[in-house]
C-alpha positions as CSV (number, residue, x, y, z in Angstrom):
1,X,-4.1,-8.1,23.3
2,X,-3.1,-7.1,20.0
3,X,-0.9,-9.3,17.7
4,X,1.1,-8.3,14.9
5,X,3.2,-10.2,12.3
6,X,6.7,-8.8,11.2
7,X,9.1,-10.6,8.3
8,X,12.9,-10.5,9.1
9,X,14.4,-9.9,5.8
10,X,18.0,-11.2,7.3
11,X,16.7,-14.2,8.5
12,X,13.5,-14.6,6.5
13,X,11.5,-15.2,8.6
14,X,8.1,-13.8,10.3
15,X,7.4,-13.2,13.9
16,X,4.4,-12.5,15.8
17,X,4.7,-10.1,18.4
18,X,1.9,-9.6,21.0
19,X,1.4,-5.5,22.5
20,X,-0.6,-4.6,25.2
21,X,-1.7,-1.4,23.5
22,X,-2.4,-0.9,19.7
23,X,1.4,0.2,18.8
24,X,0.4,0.4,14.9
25,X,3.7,2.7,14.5
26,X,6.7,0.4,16.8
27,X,8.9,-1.7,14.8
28,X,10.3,-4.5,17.2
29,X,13.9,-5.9,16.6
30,X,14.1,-9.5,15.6
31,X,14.3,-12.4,18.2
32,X,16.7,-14.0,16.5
33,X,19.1,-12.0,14.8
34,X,18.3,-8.2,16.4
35,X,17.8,-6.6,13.2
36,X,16.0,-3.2,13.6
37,X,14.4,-3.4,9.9
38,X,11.5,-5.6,10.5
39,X,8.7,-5.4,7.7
40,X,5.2,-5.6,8.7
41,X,3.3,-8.2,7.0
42,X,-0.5,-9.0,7.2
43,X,-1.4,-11.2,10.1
44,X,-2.6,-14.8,9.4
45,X,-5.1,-13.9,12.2
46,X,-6.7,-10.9,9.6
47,X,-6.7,-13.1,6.8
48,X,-8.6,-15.9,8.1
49,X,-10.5,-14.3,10.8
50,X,-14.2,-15.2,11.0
51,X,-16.3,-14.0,8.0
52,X,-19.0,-15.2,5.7
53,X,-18.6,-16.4,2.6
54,X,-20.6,-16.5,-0.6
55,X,-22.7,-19.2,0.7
56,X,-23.6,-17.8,3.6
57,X,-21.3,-20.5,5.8
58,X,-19.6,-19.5,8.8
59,X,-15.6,-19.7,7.7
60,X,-13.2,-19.1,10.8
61,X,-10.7,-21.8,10.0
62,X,-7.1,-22.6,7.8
63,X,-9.0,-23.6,5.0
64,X,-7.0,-25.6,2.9
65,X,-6.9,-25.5,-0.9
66,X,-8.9,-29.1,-0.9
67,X,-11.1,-28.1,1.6
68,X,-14.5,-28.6,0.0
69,X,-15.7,-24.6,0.7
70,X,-12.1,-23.7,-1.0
71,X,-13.4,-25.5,-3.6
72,X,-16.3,-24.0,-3.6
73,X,-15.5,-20.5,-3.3
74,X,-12.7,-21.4,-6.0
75,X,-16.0,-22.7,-8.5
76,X,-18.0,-19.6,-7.9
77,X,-14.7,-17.3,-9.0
78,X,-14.5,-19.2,-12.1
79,X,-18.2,-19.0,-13.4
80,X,-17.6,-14.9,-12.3
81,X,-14.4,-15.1,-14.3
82,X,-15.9,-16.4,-17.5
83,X,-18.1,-13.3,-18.2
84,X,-15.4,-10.8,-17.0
85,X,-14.4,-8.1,-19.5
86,X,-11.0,-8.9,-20.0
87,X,-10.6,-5.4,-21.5
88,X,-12.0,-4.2,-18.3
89,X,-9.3,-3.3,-15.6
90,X,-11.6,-2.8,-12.8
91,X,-13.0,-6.3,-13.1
92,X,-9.6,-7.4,-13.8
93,X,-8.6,-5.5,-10.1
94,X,-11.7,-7.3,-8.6
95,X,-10.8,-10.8,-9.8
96,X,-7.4,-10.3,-8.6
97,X,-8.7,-9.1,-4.9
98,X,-11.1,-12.1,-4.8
99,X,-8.5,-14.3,-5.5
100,X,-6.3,-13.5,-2.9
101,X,-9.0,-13.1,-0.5
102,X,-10.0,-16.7,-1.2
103,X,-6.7,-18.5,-1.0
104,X,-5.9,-16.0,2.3
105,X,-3.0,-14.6,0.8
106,X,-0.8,-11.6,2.2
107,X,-1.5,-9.0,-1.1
108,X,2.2,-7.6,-1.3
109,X,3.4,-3.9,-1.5
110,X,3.9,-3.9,-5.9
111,X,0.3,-6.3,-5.8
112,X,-1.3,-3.5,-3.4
113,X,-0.2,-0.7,-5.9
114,X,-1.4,-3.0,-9.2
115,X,-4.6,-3.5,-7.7
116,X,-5.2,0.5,-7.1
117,X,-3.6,1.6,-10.2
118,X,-6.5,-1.2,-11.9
119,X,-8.8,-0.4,-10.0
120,X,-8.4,3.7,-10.8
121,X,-8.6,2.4,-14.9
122,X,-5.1,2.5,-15.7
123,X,-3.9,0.7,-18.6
124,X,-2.9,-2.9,-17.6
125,X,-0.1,-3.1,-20.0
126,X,1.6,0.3,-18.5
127,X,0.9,-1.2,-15.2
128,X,3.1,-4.0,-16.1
129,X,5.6,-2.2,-17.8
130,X,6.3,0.1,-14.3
131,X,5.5,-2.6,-11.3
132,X,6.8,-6.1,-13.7
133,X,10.0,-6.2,-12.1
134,X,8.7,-5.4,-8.5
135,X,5.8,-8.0,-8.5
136,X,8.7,-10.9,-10.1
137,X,11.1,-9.7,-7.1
138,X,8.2,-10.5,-4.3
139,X,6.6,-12.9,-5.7
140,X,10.3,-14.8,-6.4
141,X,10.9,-17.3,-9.3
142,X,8.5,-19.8,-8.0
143,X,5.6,-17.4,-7.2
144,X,5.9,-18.2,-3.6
145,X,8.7,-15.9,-1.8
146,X,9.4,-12.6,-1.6
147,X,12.2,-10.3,-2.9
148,X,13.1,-13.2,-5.3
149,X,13.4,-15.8,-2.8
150,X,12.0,-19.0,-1.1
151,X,8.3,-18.3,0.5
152,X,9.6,-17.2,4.7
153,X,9.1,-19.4,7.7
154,X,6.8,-18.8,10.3
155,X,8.6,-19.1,13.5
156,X,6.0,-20.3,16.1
157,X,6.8,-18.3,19.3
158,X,4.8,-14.9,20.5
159,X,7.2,-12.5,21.6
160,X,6.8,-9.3,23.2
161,X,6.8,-6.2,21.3
């Protein structure tokens, strides 16, 4: 049974909602507040599913920044860093995809398009220029919410879709 993860912008919040079918194209209403302009957002359950890492270790867990294969994994992206090309946005596009893959973050809609507009060669300073304001709004002043804000709950229920 499918599940898929959906941000409330009114309330801030993100829902899971289970489907009985792959429904890739329904937008649910929220649970809480019935809004009817739900934003899809990647599933906690794709980000941390079961893969291999670099070391060949089984990770299917949370992993927690001070868990020791975070750590790890964190290690081995900073000796790769050190003989990136700088100048190089492709690497730069790379670095920036390992990074979030790593720490099992959600890459954002402005984040999705900087990462293909690097990874296509584009200058990184004109990328900037035209997505600055977009990756500040989700990434909020803190660097943890989105549109400008605090970082959204997760509220724990499964609801249908």
């Amino acid at each position: 049974m499918p599940v898929y993860e959906f941000l409330c912008p009114s309330c801030n919040t993100i829902y899971s909602f289970h489907s009985f079918k792959i429904a890739t194209d329904k937008v649910p209403t929220c649970p809480k507040c019935a809004a009817d302009n739900l934003e899809r957002v990647p599933s906690r359950f794709g980000v941390s599913s079961s893969k291999r890492t670099a070391d060949g270790a089984q990770d299917g867990d949370d992993t927690g920044l001070d868990d020791p294969r975070m750590e790890r994994e964190m290690m081995r992206l900073a000796s790769e860093l050190e003989g990136m090309d700088e100048n190089d946005p492709r690497q730069m596009a790379s670095a920036v995809r390992r990074m979030t893959e790593i720490a099992g973050e959600p890459i954002t809609p402005a984040m999705e398009e900087m990462i293909r507009r690097l990874e296509a060669g584009e200058d990184p300073e004109k990328i900037e220029e035209d997505l600055g304001d977009a990756l500040e709004e989700e990434m909020g002043e803190d660097g943890g919410g989105s549109l400008g804000g605090p970082a959204p709950a997760r509220d724990s229920g499964l609801y249908p879709m």
